[in-house]
N, C-alpha and C positions, 0 to 999 in steps of 0.2 A: 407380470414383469417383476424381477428379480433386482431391487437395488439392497446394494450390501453398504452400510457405513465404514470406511477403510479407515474414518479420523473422528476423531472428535472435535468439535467444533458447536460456539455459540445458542446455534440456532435449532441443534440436533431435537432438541425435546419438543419444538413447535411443531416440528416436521412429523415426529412421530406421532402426534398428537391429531396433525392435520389429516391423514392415512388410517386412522384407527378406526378398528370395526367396518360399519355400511359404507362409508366414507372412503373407504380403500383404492376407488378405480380402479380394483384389479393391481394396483402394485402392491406388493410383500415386501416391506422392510427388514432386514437383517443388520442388528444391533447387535453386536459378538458382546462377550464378556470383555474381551480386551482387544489391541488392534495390533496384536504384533505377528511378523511376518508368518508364525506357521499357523497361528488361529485365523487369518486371513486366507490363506491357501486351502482351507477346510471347504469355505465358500466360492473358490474360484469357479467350477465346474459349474454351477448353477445362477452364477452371476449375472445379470443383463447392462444393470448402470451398478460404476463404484464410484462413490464419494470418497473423496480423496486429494490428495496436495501431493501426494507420492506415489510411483506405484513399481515393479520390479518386472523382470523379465519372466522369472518365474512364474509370477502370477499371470502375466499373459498370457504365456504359453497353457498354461492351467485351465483356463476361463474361455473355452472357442464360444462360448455366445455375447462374450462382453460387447458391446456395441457400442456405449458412451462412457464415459469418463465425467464427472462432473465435480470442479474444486469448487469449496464452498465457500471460498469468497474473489478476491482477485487478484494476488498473484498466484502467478503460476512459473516461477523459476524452479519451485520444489520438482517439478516433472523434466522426465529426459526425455525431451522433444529429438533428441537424434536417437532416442530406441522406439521413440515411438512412429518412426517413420517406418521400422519395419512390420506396424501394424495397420495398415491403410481403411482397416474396416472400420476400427476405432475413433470415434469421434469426440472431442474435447472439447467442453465449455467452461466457464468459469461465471461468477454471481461478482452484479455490478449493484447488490443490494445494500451494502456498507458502504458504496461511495461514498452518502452524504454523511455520514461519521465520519470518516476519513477527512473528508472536506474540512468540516468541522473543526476537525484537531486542529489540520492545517492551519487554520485562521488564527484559533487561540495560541501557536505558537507564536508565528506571527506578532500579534498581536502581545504576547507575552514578553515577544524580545524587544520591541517597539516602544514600550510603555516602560521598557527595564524594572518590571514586577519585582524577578524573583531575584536579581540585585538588591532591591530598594527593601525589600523582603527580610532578607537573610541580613541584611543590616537592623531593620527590625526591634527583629527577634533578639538582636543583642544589646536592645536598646539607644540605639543608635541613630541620632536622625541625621547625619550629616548629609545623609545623599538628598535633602531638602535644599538644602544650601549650596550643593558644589555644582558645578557644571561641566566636570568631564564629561559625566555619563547622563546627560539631559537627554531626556525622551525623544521620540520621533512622530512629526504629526501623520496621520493617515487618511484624511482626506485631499480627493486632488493627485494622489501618487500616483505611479507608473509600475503597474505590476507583471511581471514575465512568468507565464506558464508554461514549465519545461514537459510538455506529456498533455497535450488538451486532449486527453479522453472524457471517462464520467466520473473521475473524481477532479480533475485539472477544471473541467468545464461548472462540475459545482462550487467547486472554492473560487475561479473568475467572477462568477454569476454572484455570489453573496461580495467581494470587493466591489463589481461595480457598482451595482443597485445600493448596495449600502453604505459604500463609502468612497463615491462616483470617480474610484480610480481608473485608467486607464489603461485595458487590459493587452498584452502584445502575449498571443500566443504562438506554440510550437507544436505539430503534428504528424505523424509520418506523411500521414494522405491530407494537405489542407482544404483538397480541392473535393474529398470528400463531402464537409460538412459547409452551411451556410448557418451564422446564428447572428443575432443581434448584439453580444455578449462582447467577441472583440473588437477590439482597432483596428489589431493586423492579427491576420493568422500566416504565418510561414511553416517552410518543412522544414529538416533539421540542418540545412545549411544556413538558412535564416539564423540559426541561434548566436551569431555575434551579435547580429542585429540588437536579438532581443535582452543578449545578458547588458551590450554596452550601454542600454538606454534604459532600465527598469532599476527602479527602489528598492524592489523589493522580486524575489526569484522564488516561485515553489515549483519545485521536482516533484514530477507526479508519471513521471516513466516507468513503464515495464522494465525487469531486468532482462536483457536481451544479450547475446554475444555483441551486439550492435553495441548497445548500451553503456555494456560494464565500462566503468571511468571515461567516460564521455564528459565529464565535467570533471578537469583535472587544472593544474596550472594555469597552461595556455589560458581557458576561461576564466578561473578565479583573475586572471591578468587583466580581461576584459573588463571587470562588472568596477563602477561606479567605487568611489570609497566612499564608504556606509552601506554598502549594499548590503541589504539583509535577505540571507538563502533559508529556505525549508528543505526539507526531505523529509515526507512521508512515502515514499515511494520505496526504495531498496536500497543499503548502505554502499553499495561498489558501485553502483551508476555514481555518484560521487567518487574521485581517488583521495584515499584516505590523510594522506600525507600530504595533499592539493590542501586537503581543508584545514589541517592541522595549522599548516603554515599560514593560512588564508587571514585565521583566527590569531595565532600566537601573534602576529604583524600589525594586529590589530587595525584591518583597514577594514576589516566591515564584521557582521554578526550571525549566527546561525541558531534555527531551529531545528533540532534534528528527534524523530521518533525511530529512525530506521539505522540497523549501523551493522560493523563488520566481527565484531566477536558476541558469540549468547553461551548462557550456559548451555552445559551440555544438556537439562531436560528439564522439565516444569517440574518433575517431580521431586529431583535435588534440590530445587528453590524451595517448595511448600514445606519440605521434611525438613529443612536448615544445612544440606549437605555439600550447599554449591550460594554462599552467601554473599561473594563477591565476583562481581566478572570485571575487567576493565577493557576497552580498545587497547589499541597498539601505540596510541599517542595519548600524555596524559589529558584528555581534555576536560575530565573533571576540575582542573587546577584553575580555568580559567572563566573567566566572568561574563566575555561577550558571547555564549552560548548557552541554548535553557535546552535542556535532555529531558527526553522522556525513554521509557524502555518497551521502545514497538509497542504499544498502548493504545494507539489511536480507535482499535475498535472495541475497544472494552468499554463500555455503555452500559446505564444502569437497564435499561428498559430492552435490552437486546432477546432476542423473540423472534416473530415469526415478521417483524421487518426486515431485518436481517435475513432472510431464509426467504423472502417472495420470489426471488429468479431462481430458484431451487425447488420450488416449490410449483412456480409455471413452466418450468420444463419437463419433470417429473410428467405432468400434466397430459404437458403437450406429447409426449415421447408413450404415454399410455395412447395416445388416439391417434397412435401411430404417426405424428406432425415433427415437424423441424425444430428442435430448441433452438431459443435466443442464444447470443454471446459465446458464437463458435469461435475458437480461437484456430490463430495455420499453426501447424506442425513446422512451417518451413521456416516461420519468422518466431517463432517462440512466444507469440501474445498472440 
């Protein structure tokens, strides 16, 4: 079996590592020198699974034994789920193995914007203690709250699970399918018509949705209108499942606070960033300028220890897809997750 690396990503060298020599199961990994589209197309013809977050028409048509598709972590907005409808043979999963990073981040945002850290911080640093004394910007307690999960998959379901147990908030999630799952974890689980419910009554809101055509700006205005004043929002999910100018305002108005790791402009490549050629990027609203939000730049999975944790649903499908078996975490082609 013929997997070709279409991207590069974290967990690449575990994988390779895990495959090597006796150990092979019969897959061949194809690691190119680079990953751009005509050194790609060299491998089509021979391909079985490509790892990948993109992939073209081109190479489709190129590749008649591709079979699987597999993104190495979990979104999968990068893929054109309406061209890949004209390939029905083709099957697509994605790795729910960073959840709990993600989670993670979630919290310490969260938790970052809660505690007003990197206010309290940045005062600091300029020798400044007044934010000791003042009480505009007094912290927020977090036991006991009321927390709304917009997306209860397996990063929504790990960031619930670490608030309740640890800090016995009261979890109201949101799901396409509620009736899907059963856990101990919520209060309430609804579908997405439930989310007035959950934005008017929660403390605290983490977005952990797929970007879907469903999705995009699903939490605009109208919502921001709903939630609590003080309500404090995350997003590590995908910057337009938020509308950009919902939050701007949400914030400028100052009626409640955000963490946000995912957003609507990047540079244009990693490697403008590394070489110094692409130094600054901003969004479309200044919100560098203001206080009641703490940014990070889509980081949440960058992890010192990132490895072959990272790469285990990648690594048991690979697996399972040698012994001729069904991989985990098939995504539809029709819904876009």
């Amino acid at each position: 079996m013929n997997v070709l690396f279409g991207t590069s990503f974290g967990s690449q060298k575990a994988i390779l590592e895990k495959f090597n020599g006796e150990n092979s199961h019969n897959i061949n990994l194809i690691s190119p020198d680079d990953y751009s589209e005509q050194t790609l197309l060299k491998y089509a013809p021979e391909t079985d699974v490509l790892i990948t977050d993109s992939i073209s028409k081109e190479f489709l048509n190129q590749a008649p034994h591709l079979k699987y598709i597999q993104i190495p972590y979990t979104g999968a907005n990068g893929l054109d789920f309406n061209l890949l409808k004209n390939y029905p043979s083709v099957t697509v999963t994605n790795s729910h193995s960073n959840s709990l990073t993600i989670a993670e981040h979630a919290v310490a945002l969260l938790f970052t914007v809660a505690k007003q850290i990197n206010y309290r911080d940045a005062h600091m640093r300029q020798g400044d203690w007044s934010t000791r004394y003042e009480r505009v910007m007094n912290s927020f307690p977090l036991v006991g709250k009321t927390a709304g999960i917009i997306g209860y998959g397996a990063i929504g379901e790990k960031t619930a699970k670490m608030l309740k147990f640890g800090f016995d908030m009261k979890i109201l999630g949101i799901k396409r399918h509620p009736e899907e799952i059963k856990d101990n974890i919520c209060d309430f689980l609804g579908g997405i018509e439930d989310m007035p419910k959950v934005l008017q009554e929660s403390d605290f809101i983490i977005v952990a949705l797929p970007l879907t055509n469903e999705t995009r700006g699903i939490i605009n205005k109208e919502q921001f209108d709903m939630m609590k004043k003080g309500a404090i929002i995350v997003n590590i999910a995908r910057g337009p499942i938020i509308e950009e100018k919902a939050l701007y305002d949400f914030l400028k108005s100052k009626k409640g606070y955000a963490g946000i790791d995912v957003w609507y402009n990047y540079p244009s490549s990693e490697t403008d960033i590394t070489q110094g050629k692409d130094k600054k990027t901003f969004q479309n609203y200044p919100f560098h300028e203001l206080e009641n939000i703490v940014m990070s730049p889509h980081s949440a999975f960058r992890v010192a220890d990132i490895g072959v944790k990272t790469g285990e649903d990648i690594i048991t499908n690979l697996m399972l897809l040698s012994e001729g078996k069904q991989p985990i975490n098939i995504l539809h082609s029709d819904l876009g997750y």
